[in-house]
The first five atom37 places (N, CA, C, CB, O) and aatype in JSON, in Angstrom:
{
  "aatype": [20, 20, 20, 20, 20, 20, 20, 20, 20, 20, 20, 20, 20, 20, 20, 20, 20, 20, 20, 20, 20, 20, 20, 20, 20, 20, 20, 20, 20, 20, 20, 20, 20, 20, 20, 20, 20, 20, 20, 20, 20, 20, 20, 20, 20, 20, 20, 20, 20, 20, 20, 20, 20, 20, 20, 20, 20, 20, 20, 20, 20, 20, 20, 20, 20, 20, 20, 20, 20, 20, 20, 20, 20, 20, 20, 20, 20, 20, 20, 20, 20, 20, 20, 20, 20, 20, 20, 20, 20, 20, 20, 20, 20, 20, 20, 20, 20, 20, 20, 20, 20, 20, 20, 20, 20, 20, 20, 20, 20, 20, 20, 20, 20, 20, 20, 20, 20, 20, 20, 20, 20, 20, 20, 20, 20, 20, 20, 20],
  "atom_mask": [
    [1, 1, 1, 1, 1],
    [1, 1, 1, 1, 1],
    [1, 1, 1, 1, 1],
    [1, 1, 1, 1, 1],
    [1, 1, 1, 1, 1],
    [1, 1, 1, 1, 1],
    [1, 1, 1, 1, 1],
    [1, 1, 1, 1, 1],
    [1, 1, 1, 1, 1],
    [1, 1, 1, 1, 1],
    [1, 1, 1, 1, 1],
    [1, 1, 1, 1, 1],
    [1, 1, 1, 1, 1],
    [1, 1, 1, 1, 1],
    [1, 1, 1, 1, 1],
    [1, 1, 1, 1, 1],
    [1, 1, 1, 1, 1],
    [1, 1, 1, 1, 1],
    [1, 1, 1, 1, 1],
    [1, 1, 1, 1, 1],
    [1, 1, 1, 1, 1],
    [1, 1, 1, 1, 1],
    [1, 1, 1, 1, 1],
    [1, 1, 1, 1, 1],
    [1, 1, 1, 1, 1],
    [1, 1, 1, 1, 1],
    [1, 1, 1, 1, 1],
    [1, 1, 1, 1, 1],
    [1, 1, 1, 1, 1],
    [1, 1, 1, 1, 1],
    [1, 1, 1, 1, 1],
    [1, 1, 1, 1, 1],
    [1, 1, 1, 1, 1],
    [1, 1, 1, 1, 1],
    [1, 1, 1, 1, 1],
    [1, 1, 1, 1, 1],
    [1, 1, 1, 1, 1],
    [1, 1, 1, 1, 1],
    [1, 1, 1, 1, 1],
    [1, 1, 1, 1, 1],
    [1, 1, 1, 1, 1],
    [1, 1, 1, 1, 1],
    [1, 1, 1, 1, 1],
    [1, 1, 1, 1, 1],
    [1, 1, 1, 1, 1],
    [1, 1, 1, 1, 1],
    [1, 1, 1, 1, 1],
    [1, 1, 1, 1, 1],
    [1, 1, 1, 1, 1],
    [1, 1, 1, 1, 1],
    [1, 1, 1, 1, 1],
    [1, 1, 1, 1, 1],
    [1, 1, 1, 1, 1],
    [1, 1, 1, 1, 1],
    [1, 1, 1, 1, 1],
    [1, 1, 1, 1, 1],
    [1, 1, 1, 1, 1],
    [1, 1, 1, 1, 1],
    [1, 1, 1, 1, 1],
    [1, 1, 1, 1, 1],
    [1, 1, 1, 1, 1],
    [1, 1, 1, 1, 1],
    [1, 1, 1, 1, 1],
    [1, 1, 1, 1, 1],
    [1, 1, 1, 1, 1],
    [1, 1, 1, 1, 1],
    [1, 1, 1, 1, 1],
    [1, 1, 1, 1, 1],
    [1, 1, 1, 1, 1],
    [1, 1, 1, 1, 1],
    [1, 1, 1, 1, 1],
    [1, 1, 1, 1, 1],
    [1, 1, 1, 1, 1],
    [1, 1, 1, 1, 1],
    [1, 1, 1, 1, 1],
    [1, 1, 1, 1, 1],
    [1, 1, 1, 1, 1],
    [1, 1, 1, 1, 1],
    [1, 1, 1, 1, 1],
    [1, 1, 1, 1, 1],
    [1, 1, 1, 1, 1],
    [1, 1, 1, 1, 1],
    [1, 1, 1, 1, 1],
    [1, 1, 1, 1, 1],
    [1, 1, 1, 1, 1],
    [1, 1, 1, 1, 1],
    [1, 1, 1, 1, 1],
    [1, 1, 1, 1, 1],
    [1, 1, 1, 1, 1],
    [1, 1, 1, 1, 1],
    [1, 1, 1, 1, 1],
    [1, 1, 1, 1, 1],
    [1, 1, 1, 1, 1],
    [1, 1, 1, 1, 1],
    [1, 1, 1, 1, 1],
    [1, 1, 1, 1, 1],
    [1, 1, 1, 1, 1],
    [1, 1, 1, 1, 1],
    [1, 1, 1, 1, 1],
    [1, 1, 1, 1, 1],
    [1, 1, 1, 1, 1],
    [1, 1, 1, 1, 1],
    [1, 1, 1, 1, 1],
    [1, 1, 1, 1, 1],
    [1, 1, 1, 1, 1],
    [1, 1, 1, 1, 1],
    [1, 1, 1, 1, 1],
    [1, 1, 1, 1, 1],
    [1, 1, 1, 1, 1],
    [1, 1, 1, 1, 1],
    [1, 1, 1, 1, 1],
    [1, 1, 1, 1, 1],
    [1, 1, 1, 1, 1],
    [1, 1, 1, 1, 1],
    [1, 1, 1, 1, 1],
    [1, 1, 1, 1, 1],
    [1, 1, 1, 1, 1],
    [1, 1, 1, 1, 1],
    [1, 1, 1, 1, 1],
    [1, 1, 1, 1, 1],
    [1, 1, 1, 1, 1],
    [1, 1, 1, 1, 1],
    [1, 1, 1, 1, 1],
    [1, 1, 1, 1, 1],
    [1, 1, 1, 1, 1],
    [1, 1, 1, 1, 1],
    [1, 1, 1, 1, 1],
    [1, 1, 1, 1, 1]
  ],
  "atom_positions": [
    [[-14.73, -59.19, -23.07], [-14.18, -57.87, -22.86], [-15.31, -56.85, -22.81], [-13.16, -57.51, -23.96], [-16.27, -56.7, -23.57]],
    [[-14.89, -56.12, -21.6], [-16.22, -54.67, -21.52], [-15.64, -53.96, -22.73], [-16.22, -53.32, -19.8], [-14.56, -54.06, -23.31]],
    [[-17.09, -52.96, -22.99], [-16.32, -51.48, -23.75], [-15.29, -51.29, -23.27], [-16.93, -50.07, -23.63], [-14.95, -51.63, -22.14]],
    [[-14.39, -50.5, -24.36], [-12.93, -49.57, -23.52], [-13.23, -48.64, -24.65], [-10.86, -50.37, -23.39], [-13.43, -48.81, -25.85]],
    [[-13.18, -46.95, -23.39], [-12.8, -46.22, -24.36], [-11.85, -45.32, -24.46], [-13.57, -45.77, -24.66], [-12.06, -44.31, -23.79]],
    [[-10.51, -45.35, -25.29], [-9.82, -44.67, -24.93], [-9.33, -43.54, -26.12], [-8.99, -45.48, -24.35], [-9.92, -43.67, -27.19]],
    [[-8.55, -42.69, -26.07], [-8.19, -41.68, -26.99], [-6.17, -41.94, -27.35], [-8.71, -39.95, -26.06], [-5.34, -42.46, -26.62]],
    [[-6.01, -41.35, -28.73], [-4.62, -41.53, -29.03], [-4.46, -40.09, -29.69], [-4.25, -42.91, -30.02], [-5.56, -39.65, -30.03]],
    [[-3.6, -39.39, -29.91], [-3.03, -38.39, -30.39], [-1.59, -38.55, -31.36], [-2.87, -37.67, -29.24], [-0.75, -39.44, -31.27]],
    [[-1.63, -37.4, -32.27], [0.0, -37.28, -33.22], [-0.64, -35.89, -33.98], [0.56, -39.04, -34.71], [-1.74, -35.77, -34.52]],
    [[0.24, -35.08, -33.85], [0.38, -34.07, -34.34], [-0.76, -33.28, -34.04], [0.68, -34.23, -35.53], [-0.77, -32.93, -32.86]],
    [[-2.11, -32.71, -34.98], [-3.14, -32.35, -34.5], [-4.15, -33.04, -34.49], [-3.38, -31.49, -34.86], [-5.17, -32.44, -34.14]],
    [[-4.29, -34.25, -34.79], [-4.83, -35.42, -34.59], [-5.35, -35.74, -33.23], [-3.97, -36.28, -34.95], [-4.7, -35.66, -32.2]],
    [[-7.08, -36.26, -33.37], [-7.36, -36.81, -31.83], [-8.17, -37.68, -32.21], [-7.98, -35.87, -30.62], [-8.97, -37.29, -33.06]],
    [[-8.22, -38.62, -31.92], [-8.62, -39.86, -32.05], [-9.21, -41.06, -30.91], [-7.6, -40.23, -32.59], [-8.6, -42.06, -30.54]],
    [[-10.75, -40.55, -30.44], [-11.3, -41.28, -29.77], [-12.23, -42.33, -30.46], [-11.82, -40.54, -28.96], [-13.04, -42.21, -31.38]],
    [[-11.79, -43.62, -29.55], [-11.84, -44.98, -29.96], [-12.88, -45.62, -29.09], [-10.47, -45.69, -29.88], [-12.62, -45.45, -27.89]],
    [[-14.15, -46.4, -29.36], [-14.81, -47.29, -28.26], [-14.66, -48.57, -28.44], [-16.17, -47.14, -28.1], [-15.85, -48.63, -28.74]],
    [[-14.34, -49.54, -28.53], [-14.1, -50.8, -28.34], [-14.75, -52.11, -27.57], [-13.2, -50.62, -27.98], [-15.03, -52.4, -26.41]],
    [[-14.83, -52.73, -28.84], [-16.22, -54.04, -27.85], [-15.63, -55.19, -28.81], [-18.73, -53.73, -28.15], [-15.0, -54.98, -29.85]],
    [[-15.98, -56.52, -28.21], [-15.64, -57.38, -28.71], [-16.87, -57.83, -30.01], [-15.3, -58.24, -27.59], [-17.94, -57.26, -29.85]],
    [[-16.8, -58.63, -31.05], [-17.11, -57.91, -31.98], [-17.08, -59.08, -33.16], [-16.17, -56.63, -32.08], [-16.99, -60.3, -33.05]],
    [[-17.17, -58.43, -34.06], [-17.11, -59.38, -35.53], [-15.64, -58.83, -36.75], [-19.02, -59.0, -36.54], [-15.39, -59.31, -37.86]],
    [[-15.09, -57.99, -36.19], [-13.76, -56.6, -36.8], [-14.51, -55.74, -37.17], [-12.61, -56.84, -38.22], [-13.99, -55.49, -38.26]],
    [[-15.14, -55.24, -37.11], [-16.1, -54.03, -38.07], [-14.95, -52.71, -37.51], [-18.4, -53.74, -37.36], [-14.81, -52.67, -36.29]],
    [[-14.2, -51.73, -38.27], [-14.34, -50.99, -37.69], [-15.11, -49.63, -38.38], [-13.24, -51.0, -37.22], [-15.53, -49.75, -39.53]],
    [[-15.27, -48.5, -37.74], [-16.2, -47.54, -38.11], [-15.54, -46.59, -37.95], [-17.37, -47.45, -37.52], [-15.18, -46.5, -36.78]],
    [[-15.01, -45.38, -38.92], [-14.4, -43.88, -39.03], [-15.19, -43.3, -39.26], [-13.46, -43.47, -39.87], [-15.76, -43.44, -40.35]],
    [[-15.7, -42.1, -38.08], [-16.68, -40.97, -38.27], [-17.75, -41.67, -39.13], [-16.02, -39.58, -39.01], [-18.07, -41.14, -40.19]],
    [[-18.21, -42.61, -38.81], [-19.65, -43.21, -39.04], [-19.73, -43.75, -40.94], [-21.01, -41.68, -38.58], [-20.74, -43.92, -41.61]],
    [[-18.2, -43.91, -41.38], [-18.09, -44.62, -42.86], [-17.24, -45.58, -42.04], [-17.33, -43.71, -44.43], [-16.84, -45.42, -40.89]],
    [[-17.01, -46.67, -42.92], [-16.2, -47.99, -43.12], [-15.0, -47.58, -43.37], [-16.64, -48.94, -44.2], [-14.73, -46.61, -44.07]],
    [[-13.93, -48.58, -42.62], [-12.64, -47.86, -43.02], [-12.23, -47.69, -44.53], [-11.55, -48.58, -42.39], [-11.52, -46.76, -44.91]],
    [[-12.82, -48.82, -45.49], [-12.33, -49.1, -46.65], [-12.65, -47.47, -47.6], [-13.13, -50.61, -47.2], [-12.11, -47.02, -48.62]],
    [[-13.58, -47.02, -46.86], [-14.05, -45.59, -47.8], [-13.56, -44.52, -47.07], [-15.77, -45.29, -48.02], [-13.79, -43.38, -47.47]],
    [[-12.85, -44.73, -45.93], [-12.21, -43.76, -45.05], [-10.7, -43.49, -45.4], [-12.32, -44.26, -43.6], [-10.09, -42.5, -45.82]],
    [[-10.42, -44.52, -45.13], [-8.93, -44.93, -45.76], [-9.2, -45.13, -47.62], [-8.31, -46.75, -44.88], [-9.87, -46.1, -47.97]],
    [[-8.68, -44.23, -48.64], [-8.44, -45.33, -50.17], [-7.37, -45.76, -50.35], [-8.62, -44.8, -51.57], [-7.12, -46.46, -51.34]],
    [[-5.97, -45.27, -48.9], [-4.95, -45.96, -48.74], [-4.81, -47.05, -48.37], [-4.41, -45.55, -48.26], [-5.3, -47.18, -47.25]],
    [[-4.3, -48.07, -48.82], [-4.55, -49.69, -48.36], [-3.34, -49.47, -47.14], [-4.13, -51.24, -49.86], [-3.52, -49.74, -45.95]],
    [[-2.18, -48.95, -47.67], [-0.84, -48.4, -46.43], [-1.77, -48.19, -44.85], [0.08, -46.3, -47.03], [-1.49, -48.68, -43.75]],
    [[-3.02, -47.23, -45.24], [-3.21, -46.36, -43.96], [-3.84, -47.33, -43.12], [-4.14, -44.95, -44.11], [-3.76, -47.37, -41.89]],
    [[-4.68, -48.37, -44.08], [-5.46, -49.26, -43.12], [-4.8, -50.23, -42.42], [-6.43, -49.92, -43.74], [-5.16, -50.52, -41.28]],
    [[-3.86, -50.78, -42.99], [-2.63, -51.44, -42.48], [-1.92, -50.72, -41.05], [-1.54, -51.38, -43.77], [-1.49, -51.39, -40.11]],
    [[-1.9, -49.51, -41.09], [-1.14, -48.98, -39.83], [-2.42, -48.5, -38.65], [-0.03, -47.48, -40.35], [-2.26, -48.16, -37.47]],
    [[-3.36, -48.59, -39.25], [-4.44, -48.85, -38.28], [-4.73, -50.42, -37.14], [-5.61, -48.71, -39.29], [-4.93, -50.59, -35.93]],
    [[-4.62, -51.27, -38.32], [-5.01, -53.02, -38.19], [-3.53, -52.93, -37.49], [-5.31, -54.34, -39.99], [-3.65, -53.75, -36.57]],
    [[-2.49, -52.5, -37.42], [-0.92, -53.4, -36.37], [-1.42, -53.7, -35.55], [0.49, -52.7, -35.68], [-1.85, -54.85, -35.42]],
    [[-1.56, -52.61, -34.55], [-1.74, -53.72, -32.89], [-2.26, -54.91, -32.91], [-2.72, -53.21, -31.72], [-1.71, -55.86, -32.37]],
    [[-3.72, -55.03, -33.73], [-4.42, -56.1, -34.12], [-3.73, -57.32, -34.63], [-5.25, -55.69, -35.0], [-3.8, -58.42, -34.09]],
    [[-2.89, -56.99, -35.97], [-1.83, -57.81, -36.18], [-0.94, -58.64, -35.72], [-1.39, -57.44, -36.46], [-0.63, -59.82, -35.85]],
    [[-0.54, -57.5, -35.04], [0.91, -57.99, -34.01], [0.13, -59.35, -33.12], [1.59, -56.33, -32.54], [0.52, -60.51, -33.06]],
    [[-0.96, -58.78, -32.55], [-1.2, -59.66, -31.25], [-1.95, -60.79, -32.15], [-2.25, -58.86, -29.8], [-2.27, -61.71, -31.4]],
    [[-2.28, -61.01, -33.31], [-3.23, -62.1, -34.2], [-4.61, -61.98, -33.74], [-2.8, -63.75, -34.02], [-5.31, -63.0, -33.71]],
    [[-4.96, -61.1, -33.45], [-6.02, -60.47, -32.74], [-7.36, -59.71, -33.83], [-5.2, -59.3, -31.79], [-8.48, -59.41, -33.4]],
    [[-6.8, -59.5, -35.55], [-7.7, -59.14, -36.25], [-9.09, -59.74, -36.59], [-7.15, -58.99, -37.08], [-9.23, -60.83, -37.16]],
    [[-10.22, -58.85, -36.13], [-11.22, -60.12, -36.75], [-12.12, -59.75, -35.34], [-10.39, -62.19, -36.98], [-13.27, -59.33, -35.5]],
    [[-11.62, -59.9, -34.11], [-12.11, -60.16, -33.19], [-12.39, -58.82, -32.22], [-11.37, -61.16, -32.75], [-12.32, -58.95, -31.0]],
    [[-12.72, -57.51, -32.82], [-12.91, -56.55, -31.91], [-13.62, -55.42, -32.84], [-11.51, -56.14, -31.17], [-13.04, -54.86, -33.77]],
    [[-14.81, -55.21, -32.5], [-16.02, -54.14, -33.16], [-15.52, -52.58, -32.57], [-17.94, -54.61, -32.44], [-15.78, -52.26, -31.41]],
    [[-14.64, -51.48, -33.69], [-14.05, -50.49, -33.35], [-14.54, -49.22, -33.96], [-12.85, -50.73, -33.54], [-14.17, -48.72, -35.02]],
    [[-15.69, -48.66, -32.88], [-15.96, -47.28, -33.75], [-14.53, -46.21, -33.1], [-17.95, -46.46, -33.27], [-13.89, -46.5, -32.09]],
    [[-14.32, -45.16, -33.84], [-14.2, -44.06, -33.93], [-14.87, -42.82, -34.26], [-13.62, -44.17, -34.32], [-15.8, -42.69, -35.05]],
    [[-14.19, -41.78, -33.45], [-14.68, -40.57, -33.91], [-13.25, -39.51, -33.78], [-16.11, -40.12, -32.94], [-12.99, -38.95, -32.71]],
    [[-12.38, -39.35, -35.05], [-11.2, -38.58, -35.09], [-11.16, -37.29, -36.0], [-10.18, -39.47, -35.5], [-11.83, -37.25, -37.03]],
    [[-10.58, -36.5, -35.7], [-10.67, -34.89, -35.87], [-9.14, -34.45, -36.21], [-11.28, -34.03, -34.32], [-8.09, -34.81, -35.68]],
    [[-9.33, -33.7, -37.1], [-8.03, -32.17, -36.71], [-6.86, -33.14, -37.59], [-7.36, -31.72, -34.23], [-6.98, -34.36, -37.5]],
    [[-5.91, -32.65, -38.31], [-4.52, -33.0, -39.08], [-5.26, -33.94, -40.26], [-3.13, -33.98, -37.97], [-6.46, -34.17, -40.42]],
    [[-3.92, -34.47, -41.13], [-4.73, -35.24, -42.47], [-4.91, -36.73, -42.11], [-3.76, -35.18, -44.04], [-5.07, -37.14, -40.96]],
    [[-4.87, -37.5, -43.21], [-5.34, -38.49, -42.78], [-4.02, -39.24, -42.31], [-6.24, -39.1, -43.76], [-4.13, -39.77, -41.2]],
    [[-2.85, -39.37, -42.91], [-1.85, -39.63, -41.9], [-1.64, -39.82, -40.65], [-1.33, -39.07, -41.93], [-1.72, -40.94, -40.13]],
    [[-1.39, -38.94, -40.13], [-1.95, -38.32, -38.73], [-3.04, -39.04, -37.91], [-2.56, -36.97, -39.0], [-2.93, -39.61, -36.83]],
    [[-4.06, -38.88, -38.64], [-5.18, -39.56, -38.35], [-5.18, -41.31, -37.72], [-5.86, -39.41, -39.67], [-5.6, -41.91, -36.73]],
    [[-4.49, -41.6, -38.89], [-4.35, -43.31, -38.95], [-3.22, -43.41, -37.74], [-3.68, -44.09, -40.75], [-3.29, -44.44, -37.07]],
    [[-2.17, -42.46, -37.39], [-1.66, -42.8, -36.13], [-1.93, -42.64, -35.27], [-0.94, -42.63, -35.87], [-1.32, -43.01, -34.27]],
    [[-3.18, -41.88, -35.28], [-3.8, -41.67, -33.44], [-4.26, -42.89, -33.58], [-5.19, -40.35, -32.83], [-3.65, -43.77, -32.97]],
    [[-5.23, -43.2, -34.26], [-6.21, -44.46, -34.13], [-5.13, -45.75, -34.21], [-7.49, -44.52, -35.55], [-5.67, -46.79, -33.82]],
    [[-4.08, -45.88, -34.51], [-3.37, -47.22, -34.07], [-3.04, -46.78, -32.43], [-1.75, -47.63, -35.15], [-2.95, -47.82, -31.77]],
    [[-2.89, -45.88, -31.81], [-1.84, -45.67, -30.56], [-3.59, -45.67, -29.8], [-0.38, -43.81, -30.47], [-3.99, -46.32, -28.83]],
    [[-4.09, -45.03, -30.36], [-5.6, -45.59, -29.31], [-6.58, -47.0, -29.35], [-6.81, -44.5, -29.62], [-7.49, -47.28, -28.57]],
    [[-6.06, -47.85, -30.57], [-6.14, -49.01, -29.75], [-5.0, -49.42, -29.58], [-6.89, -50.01, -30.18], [-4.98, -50.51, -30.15]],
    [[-3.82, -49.2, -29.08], [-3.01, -50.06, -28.32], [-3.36, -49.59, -27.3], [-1.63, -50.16, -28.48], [-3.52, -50.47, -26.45]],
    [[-3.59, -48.51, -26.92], [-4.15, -48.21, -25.45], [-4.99, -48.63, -24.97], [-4.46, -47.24, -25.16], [-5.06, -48.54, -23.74]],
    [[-6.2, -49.41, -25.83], [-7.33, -49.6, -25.44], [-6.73, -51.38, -25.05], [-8.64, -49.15, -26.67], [-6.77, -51.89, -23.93]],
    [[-6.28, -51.95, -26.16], [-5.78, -53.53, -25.96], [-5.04, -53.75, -24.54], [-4.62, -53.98, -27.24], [-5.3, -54.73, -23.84]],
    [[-3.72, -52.4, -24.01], [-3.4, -52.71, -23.05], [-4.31, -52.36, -21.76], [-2.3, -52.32, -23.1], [-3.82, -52.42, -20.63]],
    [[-5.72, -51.97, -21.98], [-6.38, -51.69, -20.73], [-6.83, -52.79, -20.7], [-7.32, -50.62, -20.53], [-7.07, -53.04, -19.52]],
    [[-7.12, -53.75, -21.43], [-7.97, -55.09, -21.39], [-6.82, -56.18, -20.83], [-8.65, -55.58, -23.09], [-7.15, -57.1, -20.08]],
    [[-5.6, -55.99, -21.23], [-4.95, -57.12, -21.01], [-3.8, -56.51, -21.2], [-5.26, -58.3, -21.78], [-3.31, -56.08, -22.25]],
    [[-3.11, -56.5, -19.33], [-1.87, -55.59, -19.44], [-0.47, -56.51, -19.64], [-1.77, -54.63, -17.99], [0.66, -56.03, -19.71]],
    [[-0.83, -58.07, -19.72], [0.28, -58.69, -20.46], [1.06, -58.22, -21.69], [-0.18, -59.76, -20.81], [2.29, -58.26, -21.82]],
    [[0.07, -57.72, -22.67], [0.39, -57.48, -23.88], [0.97, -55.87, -24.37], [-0.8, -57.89, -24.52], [1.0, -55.43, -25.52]],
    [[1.34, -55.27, -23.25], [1.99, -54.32, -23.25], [3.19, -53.93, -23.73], [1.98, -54.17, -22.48], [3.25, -52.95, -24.47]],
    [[4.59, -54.83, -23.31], [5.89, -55.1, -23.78], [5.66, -55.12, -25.07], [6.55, -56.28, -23.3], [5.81, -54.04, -25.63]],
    [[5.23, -56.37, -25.97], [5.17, -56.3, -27.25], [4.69, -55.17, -27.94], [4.59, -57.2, -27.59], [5.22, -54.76, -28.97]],
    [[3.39, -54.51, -27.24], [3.43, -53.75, -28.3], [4.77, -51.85, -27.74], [1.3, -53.5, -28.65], [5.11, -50.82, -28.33]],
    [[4.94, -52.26, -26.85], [6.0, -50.88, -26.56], [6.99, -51.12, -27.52], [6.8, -50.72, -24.93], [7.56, -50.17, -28.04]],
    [[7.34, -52.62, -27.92], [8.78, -53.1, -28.66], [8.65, -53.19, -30.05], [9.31, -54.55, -28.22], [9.48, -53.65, -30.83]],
    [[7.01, -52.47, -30.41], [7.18, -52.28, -31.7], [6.83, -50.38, -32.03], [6.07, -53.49, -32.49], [6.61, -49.87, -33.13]],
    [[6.87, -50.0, -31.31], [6.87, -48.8, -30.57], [5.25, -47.96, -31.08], [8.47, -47.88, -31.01], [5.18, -47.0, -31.85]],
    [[4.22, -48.57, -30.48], [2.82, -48.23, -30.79], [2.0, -48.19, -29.02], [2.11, -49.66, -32.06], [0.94, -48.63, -28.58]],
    [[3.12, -47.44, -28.42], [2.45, -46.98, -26.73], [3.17, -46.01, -26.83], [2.66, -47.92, -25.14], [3.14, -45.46, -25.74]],
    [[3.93, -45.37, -27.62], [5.04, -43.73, -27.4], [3.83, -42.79, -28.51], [7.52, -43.87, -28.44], [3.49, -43.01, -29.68]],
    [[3.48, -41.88, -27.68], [2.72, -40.78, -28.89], [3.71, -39.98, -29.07], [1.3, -39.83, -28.5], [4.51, -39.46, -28.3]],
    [[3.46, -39.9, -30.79], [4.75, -39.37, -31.53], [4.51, -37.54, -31.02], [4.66, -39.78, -33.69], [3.42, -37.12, -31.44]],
    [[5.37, -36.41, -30.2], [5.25, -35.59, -30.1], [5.68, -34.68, -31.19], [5.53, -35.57, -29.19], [5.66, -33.47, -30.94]],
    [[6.06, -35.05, -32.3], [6.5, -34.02, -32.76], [5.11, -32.98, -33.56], [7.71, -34.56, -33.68], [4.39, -33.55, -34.36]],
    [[4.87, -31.48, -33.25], [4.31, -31.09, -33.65], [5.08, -29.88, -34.94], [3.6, -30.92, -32.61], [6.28, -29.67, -35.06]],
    [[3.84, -29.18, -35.86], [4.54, -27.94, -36.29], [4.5, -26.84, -35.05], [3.78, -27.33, -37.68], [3.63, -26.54, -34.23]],
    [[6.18, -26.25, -35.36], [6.35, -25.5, -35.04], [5.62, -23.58, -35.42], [7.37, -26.02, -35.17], [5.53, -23.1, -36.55]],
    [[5.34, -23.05, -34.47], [4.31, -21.85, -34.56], [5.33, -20.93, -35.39], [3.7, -21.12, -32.9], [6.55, -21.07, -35.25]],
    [[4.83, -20.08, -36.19], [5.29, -19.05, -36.92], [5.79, -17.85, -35.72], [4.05, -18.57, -38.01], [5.18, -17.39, -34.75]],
    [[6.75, -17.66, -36.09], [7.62, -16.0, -35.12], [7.2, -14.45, -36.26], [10.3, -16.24, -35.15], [7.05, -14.28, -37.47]],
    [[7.15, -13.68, -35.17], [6.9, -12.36, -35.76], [8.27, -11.97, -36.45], [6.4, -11.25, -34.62], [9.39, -12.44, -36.23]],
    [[8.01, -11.26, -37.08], [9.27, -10.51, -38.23], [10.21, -12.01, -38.88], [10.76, -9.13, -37.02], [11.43, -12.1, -38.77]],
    [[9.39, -13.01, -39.5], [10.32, -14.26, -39.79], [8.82, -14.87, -41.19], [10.74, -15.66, -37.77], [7.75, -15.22, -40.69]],
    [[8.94, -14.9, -42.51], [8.65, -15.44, -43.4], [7.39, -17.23, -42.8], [10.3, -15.55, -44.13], [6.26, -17.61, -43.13]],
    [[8.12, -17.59, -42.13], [7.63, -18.76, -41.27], [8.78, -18.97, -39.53], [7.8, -20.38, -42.56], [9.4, -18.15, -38.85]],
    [[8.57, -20.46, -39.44], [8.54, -20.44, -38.14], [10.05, -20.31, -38.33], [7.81, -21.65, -37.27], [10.37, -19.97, -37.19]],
    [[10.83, -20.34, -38.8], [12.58, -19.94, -39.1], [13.3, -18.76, -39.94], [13.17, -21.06, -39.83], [14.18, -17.93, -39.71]],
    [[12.14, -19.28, -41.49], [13.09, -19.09, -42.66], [12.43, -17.54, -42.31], [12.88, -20.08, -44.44], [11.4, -17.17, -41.76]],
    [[13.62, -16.82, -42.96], [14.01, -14.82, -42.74], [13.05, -14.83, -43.94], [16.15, -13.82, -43.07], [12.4, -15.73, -44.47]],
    [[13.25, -13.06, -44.29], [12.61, -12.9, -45.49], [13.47, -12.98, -46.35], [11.92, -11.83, -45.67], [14.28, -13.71, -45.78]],
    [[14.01, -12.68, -47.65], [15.05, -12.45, -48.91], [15.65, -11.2, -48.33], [14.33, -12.19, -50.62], [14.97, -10.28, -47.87]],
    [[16.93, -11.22, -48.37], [17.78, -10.32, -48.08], [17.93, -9.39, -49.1], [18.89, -10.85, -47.74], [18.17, -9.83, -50.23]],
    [[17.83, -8.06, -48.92], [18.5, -7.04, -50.22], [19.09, -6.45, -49.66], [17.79, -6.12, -51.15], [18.79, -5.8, -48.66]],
    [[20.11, -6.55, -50.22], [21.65, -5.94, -49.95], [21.21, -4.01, -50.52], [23.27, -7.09, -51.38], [21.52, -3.05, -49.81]],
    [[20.68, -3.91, -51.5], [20.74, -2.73, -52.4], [18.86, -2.15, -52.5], [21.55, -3.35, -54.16], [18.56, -1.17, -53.18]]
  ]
}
């Protein structure tokens, strides 16, 4: 497999990924995931695609991701390597759409409105 480099997004999250075949190393903003992640959860939702396809082990993955927490974070970087896995090998596409890691999650926060506490809630009402 050539490099692939592709990008994933969720919320304010951006998450560009380069990809080479490899020994598993992967690399977050130039630390190890294990000190990137101290969530064992987050590294796990990173490693799926890898998972799914039995594919862990076998692909050297830097990153460089920005902007929202680490949540966020860990879902760009799963949806940018599924993007990157289906540029290498567009067999493996279906499976991963059917575990739903090719849909970028759009939901963002909503922007604050003028004369409104936040993006809905009013201020406290006084009657008196």
């Amino acid at each position: 497999m050539a490099a692939t480099n592709t990008s994933g997004r969720r919320k304010t999250s951006v998450a560009r990924i380069y990809m080479q075949a490899g020994q598993g190393n992967i690399t977050i903003n130039n630390r190890d995931m294990k000190s990137y992640f101290a969530n064992e959860l987050l590294e796990n939702i990173v490693n799926q695609p890898l998972a799914i396809l039995e594919q862990v082990g076998q692909y050297d993955i830097t990153v460089n991701v920005s902007g929202g927490g680490i949540a966020g974070q860990a879902e760009a970087i799963r949806l940018a390597i599924s993007k990157a896995l289906v540029s290498d090998n567009a067999e493996i596409k279906s499976a991963l759409r059917k575990e739903g890691f090719m849909t970028r999650d759009p939901r963002m926060v909503e922007r604050k409105k003028f004369g409104k506490r936040k993006a809905r809630r009013s201020f406290q009402f006084s009657k008196r």
